[in-house]
C-alpha positions in Angstrom: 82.8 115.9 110.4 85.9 114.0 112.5 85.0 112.4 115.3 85.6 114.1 118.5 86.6 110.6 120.1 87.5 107.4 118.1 87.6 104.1 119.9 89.5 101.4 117.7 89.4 97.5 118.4 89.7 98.6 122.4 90.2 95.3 124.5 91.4 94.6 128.8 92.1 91.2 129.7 92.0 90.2 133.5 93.8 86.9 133.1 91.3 84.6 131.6 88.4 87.0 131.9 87.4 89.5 129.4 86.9 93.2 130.9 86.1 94.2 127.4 87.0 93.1 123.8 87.3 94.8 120.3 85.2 97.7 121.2 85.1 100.4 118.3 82.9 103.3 118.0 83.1 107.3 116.9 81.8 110.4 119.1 80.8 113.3 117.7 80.8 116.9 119.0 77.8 117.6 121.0 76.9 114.1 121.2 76.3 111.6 124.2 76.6 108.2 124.6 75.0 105.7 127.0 76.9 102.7 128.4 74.5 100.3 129.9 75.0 96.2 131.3 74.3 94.4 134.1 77.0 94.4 137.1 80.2 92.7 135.3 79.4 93.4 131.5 82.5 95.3 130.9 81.0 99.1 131.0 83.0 100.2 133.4 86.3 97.9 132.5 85.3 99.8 129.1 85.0 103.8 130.5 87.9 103.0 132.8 90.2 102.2 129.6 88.4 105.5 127.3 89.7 108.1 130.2 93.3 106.9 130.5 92.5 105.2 134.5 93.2 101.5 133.2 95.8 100.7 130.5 94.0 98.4 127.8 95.7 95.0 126.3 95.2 96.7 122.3 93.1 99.3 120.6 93.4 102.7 120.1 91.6 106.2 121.7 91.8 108.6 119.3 90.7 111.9 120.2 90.6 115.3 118.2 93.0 117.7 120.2 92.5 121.6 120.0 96.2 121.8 119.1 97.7 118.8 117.4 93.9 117.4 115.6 93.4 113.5 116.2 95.9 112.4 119.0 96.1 108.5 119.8 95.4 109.4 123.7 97.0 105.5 124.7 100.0 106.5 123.4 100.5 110.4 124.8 103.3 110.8 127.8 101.6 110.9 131.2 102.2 115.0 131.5 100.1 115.1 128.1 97.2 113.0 129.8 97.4 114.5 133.0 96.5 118.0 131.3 94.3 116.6 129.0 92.3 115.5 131.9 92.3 118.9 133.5 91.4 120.8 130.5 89.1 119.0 127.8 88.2 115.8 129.8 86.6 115.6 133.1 85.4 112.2 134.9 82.5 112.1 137.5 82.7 109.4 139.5 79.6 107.6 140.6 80.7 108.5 144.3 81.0 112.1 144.7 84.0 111.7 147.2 85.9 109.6 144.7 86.1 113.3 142.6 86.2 115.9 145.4 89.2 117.0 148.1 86.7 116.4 151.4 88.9 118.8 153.5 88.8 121.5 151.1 86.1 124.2 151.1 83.3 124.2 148.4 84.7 127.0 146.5 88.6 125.6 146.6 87.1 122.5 145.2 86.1 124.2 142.1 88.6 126.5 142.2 91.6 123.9 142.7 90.8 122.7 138.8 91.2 126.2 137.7 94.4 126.6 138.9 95.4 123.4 137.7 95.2 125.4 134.1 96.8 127.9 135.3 94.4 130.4 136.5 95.8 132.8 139.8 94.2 135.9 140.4 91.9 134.9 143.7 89.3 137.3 143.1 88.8 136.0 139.7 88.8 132.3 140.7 86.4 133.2 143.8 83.9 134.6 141.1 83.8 131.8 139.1 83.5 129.3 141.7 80.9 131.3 143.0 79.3 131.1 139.5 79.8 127.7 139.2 78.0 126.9 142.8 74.6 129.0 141.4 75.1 126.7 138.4 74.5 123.4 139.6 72.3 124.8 142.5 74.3 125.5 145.3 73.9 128.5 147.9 77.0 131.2 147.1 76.5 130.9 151.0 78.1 127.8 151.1 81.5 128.2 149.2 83.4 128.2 152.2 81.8 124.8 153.9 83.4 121.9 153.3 81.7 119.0 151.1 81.8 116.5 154.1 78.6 119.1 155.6 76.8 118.7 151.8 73.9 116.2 151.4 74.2 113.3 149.1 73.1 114.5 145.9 74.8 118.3 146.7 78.0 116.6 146.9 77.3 115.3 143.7 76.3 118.6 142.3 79.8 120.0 143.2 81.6 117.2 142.1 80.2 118.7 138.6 81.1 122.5 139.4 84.6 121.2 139.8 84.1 119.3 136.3 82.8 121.1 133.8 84.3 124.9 135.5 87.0 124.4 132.9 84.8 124.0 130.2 86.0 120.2 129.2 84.7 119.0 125.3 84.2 115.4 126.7 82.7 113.9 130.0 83.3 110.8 131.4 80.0 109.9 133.8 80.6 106.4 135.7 77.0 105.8 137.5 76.2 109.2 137.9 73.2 109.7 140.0 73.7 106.1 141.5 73.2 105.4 145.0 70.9 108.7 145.5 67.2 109.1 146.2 64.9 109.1 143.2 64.1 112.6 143.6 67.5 113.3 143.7 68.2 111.8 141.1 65.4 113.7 139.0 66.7 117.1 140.0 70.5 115.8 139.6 69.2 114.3 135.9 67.6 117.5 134.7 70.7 119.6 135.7 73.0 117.6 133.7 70.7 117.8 130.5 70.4 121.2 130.8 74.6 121.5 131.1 75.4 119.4 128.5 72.8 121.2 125.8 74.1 124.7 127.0 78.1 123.9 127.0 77.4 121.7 123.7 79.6 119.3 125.3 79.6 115.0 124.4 79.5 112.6 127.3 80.0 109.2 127.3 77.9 107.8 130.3 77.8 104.5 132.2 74.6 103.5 133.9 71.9 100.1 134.9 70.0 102.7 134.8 68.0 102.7 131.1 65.7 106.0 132.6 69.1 107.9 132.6 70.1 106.7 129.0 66.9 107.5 127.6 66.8 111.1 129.2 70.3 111.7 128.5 71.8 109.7 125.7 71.4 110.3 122.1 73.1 107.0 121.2 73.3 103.6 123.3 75.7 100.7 123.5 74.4 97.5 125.4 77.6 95.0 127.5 77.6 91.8 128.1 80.1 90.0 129.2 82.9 92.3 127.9 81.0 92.7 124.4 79.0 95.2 122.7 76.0 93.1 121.8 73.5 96.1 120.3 74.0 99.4 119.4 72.1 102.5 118.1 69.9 105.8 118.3 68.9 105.4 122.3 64.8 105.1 121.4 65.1 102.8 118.6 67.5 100.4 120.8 65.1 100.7 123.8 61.9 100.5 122.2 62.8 98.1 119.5 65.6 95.9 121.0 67.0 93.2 118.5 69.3 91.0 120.8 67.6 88.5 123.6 70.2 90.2 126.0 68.6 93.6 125.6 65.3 92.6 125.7 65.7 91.0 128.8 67.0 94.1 130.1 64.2 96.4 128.8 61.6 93.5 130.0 63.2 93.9 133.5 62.8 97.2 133.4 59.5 97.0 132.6 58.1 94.8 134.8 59.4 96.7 138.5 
């Protein structure tokens, strides 16, 4: 099977410090892949670099395009990317304003990134917003309110809808359901499992967070210091760690 994303030797340099360095892996269809590291280990230097937002010093991202098969993403023109990014890639930013147009309603929100792909009939992109909204648990009521009236963790919720409405084959998730209540954060956990198992889509997904890796992830890279220290099947590295960096992290973990 070829890899739906192929990372090659990927490296970022901030002067003398390393954001990350030599990172390679392969993502398959259907599958996601936790990120996890203490504040400053590179993960998001790292998922920064994979979705075109930070140029890298060398390396490649390969990734298997609908029309042309595997496409060195790092060195497609900026039109290429841009679409890319509306189309088959999506990014949810850890802050749900980072990924949403605050003075547009719910419903243009989603809608805006179906026009982006060309979509024009109003009626048709109403509907599917509307859809969209029921999807990640939102009142229809509220497509016309703008996201600045949503709660935390709603906001979050449409930051999704506006996603995934395009039906993207790869996710980018930076600290997903950081900064939100734990219930929240259940509810906004169980939603995106349920999303990613029924749209068969692969995520790559950046997180302290080791609950969200082990409910979400099916495969696990641990950062330190710009490096990928361990990595493998999410339970085995979690419940049989083999560097002292990730079982310091597990034994954190463990002791709160």
């Amino acid at each position: 099977m070829t890899p739906l994303l192929s990372v090659q030797g990927l490296t970022k340099h901030y002067g003398a410090h390393v954001g990350c360095a030599d990172v390679a892996f392969d993502l398959y269809p259907g599958e996601v892949m936790g990120i996890v590291g203490e504040s400053g280990s590179g993960k998001s230097t790292l998922l920064n670099c994979l979705a075109g937002h930070l140029t890298p010093d060398a390396g490649a991202v390969v990734f298997d395009t609908r029309a042309e098969g595997p496409r060195d993403t790092l060195k497609m023109s900026e039109p290429e990317r841009r679409m890319l990014g509306r189309t088959d890639w999506a990014f949810v930013h850890q802050h749900a304003r980072d990924g949403l147009r605050m003075g547009v309603s719910a419903g243009g929100n989603v809608g805006e990134r179906l026009m982006a792909v060309g979509a024009r009939h109003y009626g048709d992109i109403r509907s599917q917003a509307t859809d969209w909204l029921g999807r990640v648990e939102i009142d229809a009521g509220r497509i016309d309110d703008r996201p600045s009236t949503f709660s935390g963790g709603m906001q979050q919720r449409l930051q999704i809808a506006r996603n995934l409405v395009t039906g993207p084959r790869l996710v980018f998730m930076d600290e997903p359901t950081g900064g939100l209540d734990v219930s929240v954060q259940a509810r906004l956990l169980d939603l995106l499992r349920g999303l990613v198992r029924d749209m068969g889509l692969s995520a790559i997904i950046v997180t302290h967070d080791l609950a969200v890796v082990r409910l979400l992830a099916d495969r696990l890279m641990v950062m330190k210091s710009g490096h990928v220290v361990e990595a493998g099947l999410t339970d085995q590295v979690l419940d049989d760690p083999q560097h002292a960096y990730t079982q310091l992290l597990v034994s954190s973990v463990l002791q709160v």
